[in-house]
KESEPA-560102 format. One record per residue: residue number from 1; residue in three letters; x negated, y negated, z negated of N, C-alpha, C in turn. Coordinates in nm, 3 decimals, m for minus. Example, Ala and Ser with C-alpha at 12.3 -4.5 7.8 and 13.67 -1.06 7.14 Angstrom:
# residues 2
SITE|i|aa|n_u|n_v|n_w|ca_u|ca_v|ca_w|c_u|c_v|c_w
SITE|1|ALA|m1.319|0.569|m0.780|m1.230|0.450|m0.780|m1.320|0.330|m0.780
SITE|2|SER|m1.285|0.225|m0.708|m1.367|0.106|m0.714|m1.290|m0.003|m0.787
# end
This chain:
# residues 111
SITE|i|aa|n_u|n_v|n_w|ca_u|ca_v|ca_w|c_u|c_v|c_w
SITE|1|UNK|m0.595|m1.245|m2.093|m0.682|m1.128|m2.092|m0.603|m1.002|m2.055
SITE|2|UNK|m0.485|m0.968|m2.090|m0.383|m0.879|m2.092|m0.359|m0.876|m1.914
SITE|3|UNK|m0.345|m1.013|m1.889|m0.309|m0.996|m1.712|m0.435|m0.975|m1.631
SITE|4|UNK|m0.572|m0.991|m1.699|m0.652|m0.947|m1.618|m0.698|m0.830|m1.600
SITE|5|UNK|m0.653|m0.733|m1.753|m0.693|m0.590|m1.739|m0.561|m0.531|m1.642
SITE|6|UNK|m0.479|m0.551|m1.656|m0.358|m0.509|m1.596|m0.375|m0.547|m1.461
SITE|7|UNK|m0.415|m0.617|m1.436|m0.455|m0.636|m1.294|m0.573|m0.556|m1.233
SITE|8|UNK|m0.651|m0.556|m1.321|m0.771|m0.461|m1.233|m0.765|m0.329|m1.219
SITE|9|UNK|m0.631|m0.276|m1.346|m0.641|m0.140|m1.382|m0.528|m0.086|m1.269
SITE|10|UNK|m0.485|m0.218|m1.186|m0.375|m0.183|m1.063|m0.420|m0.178|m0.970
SITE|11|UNK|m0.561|m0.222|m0.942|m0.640|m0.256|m0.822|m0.716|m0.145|m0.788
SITE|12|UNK|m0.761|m0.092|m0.938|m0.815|0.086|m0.908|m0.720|0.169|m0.918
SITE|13|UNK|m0.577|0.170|m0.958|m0.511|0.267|m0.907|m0.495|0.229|m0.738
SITE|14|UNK|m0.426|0.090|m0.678|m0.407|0.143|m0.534|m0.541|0.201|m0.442
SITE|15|UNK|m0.664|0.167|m0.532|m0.764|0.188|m0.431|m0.810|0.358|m0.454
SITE|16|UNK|m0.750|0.441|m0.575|m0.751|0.585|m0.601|m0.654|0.613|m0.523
SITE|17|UNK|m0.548|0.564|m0.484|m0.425|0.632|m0.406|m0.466|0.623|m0.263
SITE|18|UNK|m0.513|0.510|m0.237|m0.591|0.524|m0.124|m0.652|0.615|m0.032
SITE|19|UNK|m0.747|0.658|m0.117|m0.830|0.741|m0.085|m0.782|0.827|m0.091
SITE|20|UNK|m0.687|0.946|m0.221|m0.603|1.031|m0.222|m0.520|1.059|m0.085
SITE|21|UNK|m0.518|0.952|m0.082|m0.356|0.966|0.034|m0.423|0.982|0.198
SITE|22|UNK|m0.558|0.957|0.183|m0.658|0.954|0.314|m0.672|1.074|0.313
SITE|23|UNK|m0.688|1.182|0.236|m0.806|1.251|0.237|m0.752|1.388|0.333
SITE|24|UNK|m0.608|1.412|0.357|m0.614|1.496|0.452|m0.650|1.449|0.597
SITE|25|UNK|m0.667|1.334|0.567|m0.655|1.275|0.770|m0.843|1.300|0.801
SITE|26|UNK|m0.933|1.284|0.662|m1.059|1.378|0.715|m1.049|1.491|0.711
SITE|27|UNK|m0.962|1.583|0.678|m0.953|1.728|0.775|m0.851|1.741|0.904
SITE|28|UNK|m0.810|1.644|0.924|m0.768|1.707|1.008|m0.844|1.745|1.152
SITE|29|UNK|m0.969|1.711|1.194|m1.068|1.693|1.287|m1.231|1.768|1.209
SITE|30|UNK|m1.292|1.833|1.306|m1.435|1.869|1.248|m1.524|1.825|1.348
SITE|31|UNK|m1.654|1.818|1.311|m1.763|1.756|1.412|m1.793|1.916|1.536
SITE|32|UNK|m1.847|1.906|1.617|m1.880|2.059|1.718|m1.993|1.987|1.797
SITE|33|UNK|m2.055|2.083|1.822|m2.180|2.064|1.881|m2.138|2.140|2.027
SITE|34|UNK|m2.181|2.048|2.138|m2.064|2.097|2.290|m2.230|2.102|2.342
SITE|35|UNK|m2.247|2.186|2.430|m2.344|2.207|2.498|m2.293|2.129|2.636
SITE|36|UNK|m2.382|2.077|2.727|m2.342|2.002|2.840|m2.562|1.996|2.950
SITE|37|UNK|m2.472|2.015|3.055|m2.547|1.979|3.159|m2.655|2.168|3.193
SITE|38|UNK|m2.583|2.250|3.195|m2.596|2.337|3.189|m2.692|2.445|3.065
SITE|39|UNK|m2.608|2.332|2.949|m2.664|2.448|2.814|m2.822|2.361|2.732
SITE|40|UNK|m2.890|2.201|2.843|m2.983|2.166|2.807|m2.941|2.029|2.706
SITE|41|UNK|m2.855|2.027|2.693|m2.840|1.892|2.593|m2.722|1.942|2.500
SITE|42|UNK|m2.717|1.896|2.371|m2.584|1.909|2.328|m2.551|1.769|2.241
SITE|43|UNK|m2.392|1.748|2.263|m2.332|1.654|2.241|m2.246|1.661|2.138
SITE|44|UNK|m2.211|1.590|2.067|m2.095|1.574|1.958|m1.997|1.527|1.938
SITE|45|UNK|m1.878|1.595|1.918|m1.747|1.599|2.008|m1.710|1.619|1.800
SITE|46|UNK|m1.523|1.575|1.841|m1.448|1.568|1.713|m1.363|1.720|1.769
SITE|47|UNK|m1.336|1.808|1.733|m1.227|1.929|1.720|m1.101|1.923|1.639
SITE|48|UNK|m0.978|1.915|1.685|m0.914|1.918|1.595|m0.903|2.065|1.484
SITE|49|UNK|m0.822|2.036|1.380|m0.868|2.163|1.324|m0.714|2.235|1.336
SITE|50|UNK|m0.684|2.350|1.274|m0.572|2.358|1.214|m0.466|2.287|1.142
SITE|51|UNK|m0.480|2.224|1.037|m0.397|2.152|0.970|m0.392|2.071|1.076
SITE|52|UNK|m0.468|1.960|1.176|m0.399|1.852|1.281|m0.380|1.919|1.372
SITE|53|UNK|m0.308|2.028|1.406|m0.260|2.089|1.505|m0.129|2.125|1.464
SITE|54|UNK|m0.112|2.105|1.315|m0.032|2.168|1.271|0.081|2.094|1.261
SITE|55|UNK|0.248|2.149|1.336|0.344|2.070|1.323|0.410|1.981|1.235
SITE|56|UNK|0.422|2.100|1.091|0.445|2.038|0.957|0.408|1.942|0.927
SITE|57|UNK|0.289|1.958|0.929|0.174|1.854|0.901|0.201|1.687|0.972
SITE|58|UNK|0.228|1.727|1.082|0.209|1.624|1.156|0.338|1.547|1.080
SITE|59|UNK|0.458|1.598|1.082|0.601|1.596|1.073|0.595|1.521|0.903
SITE|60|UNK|0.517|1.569|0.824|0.555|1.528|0.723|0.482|1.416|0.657
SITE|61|UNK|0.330|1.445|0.698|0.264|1.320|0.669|0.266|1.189|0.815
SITE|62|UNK|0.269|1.225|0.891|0.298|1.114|1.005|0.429|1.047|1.004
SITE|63|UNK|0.510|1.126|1.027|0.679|1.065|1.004|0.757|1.021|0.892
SITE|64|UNK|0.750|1.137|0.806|0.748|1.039|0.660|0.701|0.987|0.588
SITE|65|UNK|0.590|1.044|0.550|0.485|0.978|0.403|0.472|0.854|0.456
SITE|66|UNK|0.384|0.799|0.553|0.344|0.697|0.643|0.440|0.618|0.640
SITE|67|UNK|0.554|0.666|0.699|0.629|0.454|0.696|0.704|0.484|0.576
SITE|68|UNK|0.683|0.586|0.451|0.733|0.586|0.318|0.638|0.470|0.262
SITE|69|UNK|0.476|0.452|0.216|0.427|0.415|0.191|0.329|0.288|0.316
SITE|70|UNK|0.359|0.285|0.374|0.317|0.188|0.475|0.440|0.094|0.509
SITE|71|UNK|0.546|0.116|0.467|0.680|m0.039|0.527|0.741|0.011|0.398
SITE|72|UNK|0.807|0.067|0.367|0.932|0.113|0.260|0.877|0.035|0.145
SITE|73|UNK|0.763|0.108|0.057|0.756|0.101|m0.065|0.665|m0.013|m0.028
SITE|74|UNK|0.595|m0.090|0.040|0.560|m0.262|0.090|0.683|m0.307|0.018
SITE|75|UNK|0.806|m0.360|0.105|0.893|m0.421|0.125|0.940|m0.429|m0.008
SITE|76|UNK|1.002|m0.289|m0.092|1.052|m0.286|m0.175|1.003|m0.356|m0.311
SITE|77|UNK|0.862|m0.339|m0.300|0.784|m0.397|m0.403|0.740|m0.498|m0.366
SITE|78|UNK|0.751|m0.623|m0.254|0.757|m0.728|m0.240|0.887|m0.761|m0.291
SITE|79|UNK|1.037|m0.709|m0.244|1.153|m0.761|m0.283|1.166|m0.788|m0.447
SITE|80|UNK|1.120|m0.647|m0.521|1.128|m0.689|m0.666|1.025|m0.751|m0.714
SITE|81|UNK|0.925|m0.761|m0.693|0.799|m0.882|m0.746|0.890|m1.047|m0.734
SITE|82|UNK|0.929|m1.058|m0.601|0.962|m1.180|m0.553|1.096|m1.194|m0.648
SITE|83|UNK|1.142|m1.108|m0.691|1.312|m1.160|m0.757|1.258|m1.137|m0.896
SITE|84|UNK|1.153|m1.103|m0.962|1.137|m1.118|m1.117|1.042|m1.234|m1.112
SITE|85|UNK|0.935|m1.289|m1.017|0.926|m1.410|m0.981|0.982|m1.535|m1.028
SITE|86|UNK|1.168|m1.527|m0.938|1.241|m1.626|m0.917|1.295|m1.617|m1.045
SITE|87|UNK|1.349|m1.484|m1.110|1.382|m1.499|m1.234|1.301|m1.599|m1.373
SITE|88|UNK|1.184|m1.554|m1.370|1.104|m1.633|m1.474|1.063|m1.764|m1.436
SITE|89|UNK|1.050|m1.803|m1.290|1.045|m1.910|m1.294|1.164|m1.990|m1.348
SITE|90|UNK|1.238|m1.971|m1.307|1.400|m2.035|m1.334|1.426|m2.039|m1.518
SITE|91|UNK|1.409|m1.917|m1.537|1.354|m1.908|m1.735|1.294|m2.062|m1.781
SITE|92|UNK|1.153|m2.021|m1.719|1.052|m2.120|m1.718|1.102|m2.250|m1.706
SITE|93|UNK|1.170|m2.276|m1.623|1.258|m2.408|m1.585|1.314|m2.444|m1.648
SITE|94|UNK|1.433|m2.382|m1.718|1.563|m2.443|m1.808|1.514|m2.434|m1.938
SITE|95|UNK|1.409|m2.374|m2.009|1.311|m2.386|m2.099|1.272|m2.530|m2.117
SITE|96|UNK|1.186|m2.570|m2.022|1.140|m2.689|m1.966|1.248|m2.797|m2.028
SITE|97|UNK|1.335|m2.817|m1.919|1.408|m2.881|m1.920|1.496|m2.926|m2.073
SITE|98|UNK|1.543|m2.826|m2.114|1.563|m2.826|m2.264|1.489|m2.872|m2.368
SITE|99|UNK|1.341|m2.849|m2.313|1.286|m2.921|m2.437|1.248|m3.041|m2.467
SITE|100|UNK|1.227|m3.093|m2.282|1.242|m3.210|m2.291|1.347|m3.295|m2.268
SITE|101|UNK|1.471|m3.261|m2.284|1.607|m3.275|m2.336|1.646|m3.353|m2.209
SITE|102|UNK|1.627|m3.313|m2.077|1.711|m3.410|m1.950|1.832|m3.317|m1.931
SITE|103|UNK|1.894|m3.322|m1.856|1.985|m3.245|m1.828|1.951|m3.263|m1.673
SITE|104|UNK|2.004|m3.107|m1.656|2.002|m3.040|m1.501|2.031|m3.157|m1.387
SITE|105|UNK|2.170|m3.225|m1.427|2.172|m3.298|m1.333|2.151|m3.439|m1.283
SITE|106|UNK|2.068|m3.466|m1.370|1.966|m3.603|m1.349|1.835|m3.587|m1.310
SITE|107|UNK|1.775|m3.454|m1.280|1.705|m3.390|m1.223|1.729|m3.392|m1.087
SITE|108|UNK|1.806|m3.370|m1.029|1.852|m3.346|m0.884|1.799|m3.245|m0.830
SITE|109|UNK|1.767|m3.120|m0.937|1.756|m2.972|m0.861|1.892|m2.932|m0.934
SITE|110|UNK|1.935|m2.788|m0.879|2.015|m2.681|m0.931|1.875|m2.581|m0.985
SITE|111|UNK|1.954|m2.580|m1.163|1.905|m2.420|m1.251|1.980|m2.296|m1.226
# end
């Protein structure tokens, strides 16, 4: 029960960060109403705004934040999931093994 609240209560944080972490990329563009065909139709066009025009902007959420949280903090938190993983399994293992009193090497794995 413990791993299922903990699990869901991780599933609405990445899906709050989500959205958080979206929410300047809907300003950076506004909707405009473009007149066309000499003033008798109008069409709807995206404008960029300020902030996506804006260098900083671009510089800090495009170049860093982005492959901060899109490859970096991926990887990193695959690497340590996967090595506390291997750790408890291996726990799990020589546990095992101990209790049902074989020894490692009549097994024919390495603990």
């Amino acid at each position: 029960m413990l791993i299922a609240v903990g699990g869901r209560s991780g599933v609405a944080a990445v899906a709050m960060f989500s959205v958080a972490f979206n929410v300047p990329r809907w300003m950076e563009s506004k909707l405009v109403r473009v007149p066309i065909n000499n003033g008798t139709q109008l069409i709807n066009t995206l404008q960029r705004t300020e902030l996506g025009d804006s260098y900083v902007y671009q510089l800090v959420y495009f170049d860093a934040l982005y492959y901060i949280f899109m490859f970096v903090l991926p990887l990193v938190l695959l690497t340590v999931f996967n090595s506390r993983l291997i750790v408890v399994y291996r726990r799990f293992r020589r546990k095992r093994i101990a209790l049902r009193g074989v020894s490692s090497s009549s097994t024919g794995y390495r603990v």
